[in-house]
N, C-alpha and C positions, 0 to 999 in steps of 0.2 A: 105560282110556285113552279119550280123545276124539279129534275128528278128526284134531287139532290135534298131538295127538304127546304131550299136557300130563297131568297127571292133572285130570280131573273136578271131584273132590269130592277135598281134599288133608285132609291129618291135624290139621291146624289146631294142634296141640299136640304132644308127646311123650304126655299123658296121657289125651288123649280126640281123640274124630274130631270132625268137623265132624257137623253136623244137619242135616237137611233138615224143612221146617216151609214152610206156606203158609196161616198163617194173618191173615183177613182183618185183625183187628186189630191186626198191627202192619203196614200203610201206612198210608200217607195217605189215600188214596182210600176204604181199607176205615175209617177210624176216621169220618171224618166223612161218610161214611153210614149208619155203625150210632149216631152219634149226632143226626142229622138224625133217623131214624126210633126212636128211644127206647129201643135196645138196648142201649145202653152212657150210662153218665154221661160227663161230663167229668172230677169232682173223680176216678173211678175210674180214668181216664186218667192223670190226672198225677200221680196219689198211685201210680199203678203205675212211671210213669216216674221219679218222684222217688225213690223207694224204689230200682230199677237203678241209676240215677245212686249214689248212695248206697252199693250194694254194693261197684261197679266201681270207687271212687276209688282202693283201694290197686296194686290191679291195670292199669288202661286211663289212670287221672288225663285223661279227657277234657275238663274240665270246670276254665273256670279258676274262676267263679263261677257259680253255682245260687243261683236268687231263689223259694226254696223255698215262703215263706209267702205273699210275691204270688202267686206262682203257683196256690198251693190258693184266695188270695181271686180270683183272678179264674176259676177252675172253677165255683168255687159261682156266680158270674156268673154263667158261661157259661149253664150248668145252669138257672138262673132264664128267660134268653132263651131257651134251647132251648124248656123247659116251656111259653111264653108265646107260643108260634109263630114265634120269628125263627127266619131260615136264611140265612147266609153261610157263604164258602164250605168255611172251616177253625176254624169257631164249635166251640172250643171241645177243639181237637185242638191238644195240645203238642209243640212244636217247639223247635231251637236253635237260635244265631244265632254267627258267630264274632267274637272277640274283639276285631276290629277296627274295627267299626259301632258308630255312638251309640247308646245306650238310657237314654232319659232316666233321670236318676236314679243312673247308674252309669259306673265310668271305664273306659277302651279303653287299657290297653295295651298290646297287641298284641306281646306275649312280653318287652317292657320293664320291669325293674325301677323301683324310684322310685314319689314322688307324681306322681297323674296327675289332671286336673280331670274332674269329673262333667259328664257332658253336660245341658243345659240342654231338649233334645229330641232325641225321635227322629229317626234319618237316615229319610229318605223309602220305603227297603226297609221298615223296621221299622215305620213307619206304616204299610206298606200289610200285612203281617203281622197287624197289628193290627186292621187297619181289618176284615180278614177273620174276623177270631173266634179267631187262633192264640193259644193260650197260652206265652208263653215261661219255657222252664223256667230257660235260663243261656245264658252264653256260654262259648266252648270253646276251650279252647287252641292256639296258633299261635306259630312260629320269634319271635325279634325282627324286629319290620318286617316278616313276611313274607317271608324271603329264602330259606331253605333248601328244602330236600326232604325235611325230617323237623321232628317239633315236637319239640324239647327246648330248655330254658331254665335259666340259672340261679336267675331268679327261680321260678317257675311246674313246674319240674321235666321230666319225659318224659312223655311219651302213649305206646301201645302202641297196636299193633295185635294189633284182639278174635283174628284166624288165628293169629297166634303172636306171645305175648304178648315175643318175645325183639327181636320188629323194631320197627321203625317204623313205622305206618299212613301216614307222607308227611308231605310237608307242600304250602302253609304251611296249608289248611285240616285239617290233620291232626286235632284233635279235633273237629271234627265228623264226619269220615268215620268215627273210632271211635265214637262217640255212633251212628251210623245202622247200620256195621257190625254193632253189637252188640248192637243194640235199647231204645236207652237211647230214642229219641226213632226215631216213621216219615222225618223228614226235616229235612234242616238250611241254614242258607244258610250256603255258602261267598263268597269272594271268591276272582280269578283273575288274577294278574299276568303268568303265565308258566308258566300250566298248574297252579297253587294249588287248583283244585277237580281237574280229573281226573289230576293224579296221584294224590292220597290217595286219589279212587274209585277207580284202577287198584288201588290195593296194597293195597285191603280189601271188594273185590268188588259195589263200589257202581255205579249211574249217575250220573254228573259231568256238568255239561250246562255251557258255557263260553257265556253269551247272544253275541248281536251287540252290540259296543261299542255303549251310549244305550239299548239295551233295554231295562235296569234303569236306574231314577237311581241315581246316586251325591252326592244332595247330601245333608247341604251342604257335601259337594264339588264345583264345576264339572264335576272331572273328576276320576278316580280314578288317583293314580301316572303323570303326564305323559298318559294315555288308555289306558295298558296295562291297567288292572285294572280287571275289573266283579263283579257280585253275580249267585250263580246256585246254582240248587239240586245237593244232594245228597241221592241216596236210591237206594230199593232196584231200586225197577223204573221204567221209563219212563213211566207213567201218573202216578203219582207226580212225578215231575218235569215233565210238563208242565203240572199241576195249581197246580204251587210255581209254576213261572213266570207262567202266567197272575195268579197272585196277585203277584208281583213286579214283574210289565213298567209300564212307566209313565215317564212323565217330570214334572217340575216346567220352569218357564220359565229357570230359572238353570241348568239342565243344560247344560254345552257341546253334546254329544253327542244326537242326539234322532231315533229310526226313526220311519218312519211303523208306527204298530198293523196286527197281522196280518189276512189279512180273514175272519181266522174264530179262535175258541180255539187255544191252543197243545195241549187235552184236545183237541178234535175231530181235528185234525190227527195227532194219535198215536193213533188210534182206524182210522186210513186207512191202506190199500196205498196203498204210494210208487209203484207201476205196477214196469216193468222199469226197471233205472236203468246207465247205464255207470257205474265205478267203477274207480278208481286204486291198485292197491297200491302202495307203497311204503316202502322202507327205508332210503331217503338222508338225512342229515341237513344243516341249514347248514352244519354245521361237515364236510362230507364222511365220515361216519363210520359208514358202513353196516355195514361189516365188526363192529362192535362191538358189535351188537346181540348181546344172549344167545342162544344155542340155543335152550332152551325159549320165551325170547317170539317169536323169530320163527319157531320149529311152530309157537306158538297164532297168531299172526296171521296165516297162511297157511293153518291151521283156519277160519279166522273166513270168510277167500277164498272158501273151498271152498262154507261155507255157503251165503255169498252166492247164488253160481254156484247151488247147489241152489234156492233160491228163483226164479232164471230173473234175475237180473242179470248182465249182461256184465264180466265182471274181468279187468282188462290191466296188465300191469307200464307204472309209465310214473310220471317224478319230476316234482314240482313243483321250478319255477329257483326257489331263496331267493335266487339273489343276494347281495348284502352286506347280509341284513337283521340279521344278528348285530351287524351297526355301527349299525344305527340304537336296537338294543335298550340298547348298554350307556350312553350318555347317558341315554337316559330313565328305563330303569331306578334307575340307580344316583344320579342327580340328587334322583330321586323320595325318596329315604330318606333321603339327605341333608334335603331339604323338611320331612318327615313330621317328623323328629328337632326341625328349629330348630323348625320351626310350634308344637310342642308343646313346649317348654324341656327337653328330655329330657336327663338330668344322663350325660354319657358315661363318667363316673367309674365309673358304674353299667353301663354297658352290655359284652358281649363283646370282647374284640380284635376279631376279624374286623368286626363288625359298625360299630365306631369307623373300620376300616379303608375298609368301605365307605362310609361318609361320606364321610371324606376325599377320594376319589379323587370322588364324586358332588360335594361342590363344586368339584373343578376342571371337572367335567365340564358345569356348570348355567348357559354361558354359551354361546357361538357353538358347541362341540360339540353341545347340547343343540337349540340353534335347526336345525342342519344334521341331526338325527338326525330331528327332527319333519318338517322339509321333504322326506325323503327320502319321506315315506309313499308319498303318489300314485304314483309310480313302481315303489313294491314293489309296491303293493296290483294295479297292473297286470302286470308279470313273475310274480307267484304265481298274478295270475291269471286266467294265461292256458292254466291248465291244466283249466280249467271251460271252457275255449270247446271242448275235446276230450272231457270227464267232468263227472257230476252231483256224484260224492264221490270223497274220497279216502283211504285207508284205509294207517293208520300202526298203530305201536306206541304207545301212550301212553309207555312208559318203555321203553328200552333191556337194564334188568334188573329187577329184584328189589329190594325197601327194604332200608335199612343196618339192619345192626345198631343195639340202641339202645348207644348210648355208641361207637357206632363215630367217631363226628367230634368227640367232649371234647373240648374244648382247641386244637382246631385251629384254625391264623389262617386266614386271607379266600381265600389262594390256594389251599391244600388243599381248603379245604370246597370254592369256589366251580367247583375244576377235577373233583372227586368227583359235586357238581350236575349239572353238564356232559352227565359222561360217563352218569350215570342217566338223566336227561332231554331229551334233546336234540330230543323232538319239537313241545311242545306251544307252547314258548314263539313261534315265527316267528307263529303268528295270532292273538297278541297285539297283536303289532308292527303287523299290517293290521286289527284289530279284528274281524276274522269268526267266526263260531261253528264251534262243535267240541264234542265232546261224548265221553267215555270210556265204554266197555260192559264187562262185563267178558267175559274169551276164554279161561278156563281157570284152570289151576293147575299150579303146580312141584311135581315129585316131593317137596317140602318141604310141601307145602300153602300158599306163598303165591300170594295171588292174581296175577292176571296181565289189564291191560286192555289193548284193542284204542281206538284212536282211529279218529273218523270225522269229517272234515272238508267243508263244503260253502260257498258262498262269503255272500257280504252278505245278510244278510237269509233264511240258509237253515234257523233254526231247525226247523220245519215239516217240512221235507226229513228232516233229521235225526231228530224224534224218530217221525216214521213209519217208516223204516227201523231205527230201534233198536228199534221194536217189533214190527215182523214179527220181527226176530233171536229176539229175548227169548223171542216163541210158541214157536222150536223147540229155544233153547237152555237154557231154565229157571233162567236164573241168580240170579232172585229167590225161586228157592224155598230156597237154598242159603243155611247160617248157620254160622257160625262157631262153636266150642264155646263153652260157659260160661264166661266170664272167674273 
């Protein structure tokens, strides 16, 4: 057992344990400098990845589509630049990307059944992926619209999680957090509407890193889901993710959203002691729902305290006010998919109940609710946070429990699911609502073997913050050495 009260290293299966492995080439950081320096090919890369991929479909189904033979032609590329002296900074290291983002040549539809049109170019993420030497191997499965806390689809089928293949890895980035879980791929981008990337990294032992809204473009979308949702990496350890971002941060001139650049790398930054930091635990939720946190997630995040404190930061019980920021989410939210559906002719003959259901209510929602949801920010963004004028971070649960079973929500309409969401998640979503970064680590394991993350929250513009104190953690908690059994 760990500090935390959790198991360590959980059984991952009924049939085998988990593994522990630290080896350098599967990161990010470790692939693309053993192929910087001539130790590793490319095509050896992705014909490795592509090959897992490959294995894993019957089991994990991470993966809605795999662009298998581009992929090998643009290794052999890679491989010709590498040979020829270029160096950029993921030349040649394969990655995923979720199902939601344009990539030219291929269609998004993001857990929707139906024809869907081919995008005509890359979304701005994906160019810059690109721009960087990444290979993309596919893109990975995700809820319809992104709505739930778990990827299963009628079109597209269930995703597993690599810990036990009986749950769900999350959602809505759920195939990519299996893809990274399970070493299909060092690192993947997610998208983040309401905690879309660090839930899946809570419930499959990953780093989830949630940017500060405009750090990532979103075009050519202005803006992504009314301003709630951006693009941000998922992987194993924190170097790794700050690595991704640095490849990712960027803006274009049609971006609503737009930070000023860090004044240094988002790698140098997580390379640094954060110094001593004051620090907020907390287990309140907007919807007042403390009490309903699991037992074992709140030991592990009370483990996680403890750490802290042992590093020499100051930890004090002490809630942030959400206020009614759960009123400001469900206009935008739910107007949003409404949007997504008409924008893209999406035939609802084809789609869920529930998910028809959420429309509905998101076009009543997409007029004066919607304008008074958005008007509300400035006033949240200052009640949440006004608990930085007291602490540097603030230290939550990512998830309240444990992933569903798969097939635990078939069939269920909007209110079930959406009330089942709720009560799983109830952390991450409120700094969506303000746009500020957050970041999931993971903090243990259930006497089950599933994983278990801790949230860490810091205010505008506090990436930096964040991914240096997730890497002090990381030094003494080794969570990226830990892997999930064999799928």
């Amino acid at each position: 057992m760990n500090a935390s009260g959790s198991t360590a290293i959980g059984p991952g299966s009924s049939s085998q344990a988990a593994r522990s492995a630290a080896d350098p080439l599967e990161s990010l950081v470790g692939q693309a400098a053993a192929l910087a320096a001539g130790g590793v090919g490319s095509l050896e890369l992705v014909e490795r990845s592509l090959a897992r991929i490959e294995a894993t479909r019957p089991t994990l189904n991470a993966f809605r589509i795999v662009r298998a033979e581009q992929a090998l032609a643009d290794a052999e590329d890679a491989d010709r630049r590498l040979r020829a002296g270029e160096r950029t900074p993921l030349l040649g290291v394969p990655v995923a990307i979720k199902d939601d983002v344009d990539l030219a040549g291929y269609s998004s539809p993001f857990g929707c059944a139906g024809e869907h049109r081919l995008a005509e170019r890359d979304a701005e993420p994906v160019r810059r992926l690109r721009e960087a030497g990444a290979i993309l191997v596919g893109k990975t499965n995700a809820p319809e619209v992104g709505q739930w806390h778990f990827s299963e689809t009628v079109a597209f089928g269930a995703t597993r999680n690599p810990w036990h293949l009986d749950y769900s890895p999350g959602g809505s980035s759920g195939g990519a957090a299996a893809a990274v879980a399970a070493g299909l791929v060092a690192a993947a981008m997610g998208s983040d509407g309401a905690g879309s990337i660090r839930i899946p990294a809570a419930w499959t032992n990953l780093v989830g890193l949630k940017p500060q809204r405009g750090r990532v473009s979103t075009w050519p979308d202005a803006e992504a889901f009314n301003g709630l949702s951006c693009y941000g990496p998922l992987t194993r350890d924190v170097a790794d993710s700050a690595l991704m971002l640095d490849v990712l941060a960027g803006n274009v001139p049609a971006d609503r959203h737009r930070v000023p650049p860090p004044g240094e790398p988002f790698a140098a930054a997580s390379g640094r002691a954060p110094g001593p930091l004051r620090i907020a635990i907390s287990f309140a939720t907007p919807l007042g729902a403390s009490g309903k946190v699991d037992r074992e997630h709140r030991l592990a995040i009370e483990g996680m305290a403890a750490s802290l404190s042992e590093l020499g930061h100051e930890v004090e019980e002490r809630d942030p006010d959400y206020g009614l920021v759960g009123a400001a989410l469900i206009p935008r939210g739910m107007a949003a998919v409404d949007a997504w559906l008409r924008e893209r002719d999406i035939d609802h003959a084809l789609l869920e109940s529930r998910t028809r259901t959420h429309a509905r209510i998101g076009r009543l929602l997409r007029g004066a609710p919607l304008r008074a949801a958005r008007a509300a920010e400035p006033s949240l963004q200052r009640r949440l946070g006004a608990i930085f004028d007291r602490v540097d971070v603030v230290l939550t649960p990512t998830t309240a429990e444990a992933p569903p079973r798969i097939d635990h929500l078939r069939g269920r309409g909007y209110w079930a699911t959406s009330t089942a969401a709720s009560a799983a998640c109830p952390f991450a979503w409120p700094w969506n609502v303000v746009g500020w970064p957050a970041i999931s680590v993971p903090a243990g394991f259930t006497a089950t073997g599933l994983p278990i993350g801790a949230q860490l929250v810091a205010p505008a513009q506090g990436e930096p913050l964040l991914l240096a104190l997730a890497a002090q953690l990381e030094q003494g908690r080794r969570w990226h050495e830990q892997r999930p059994p064999e799928p």
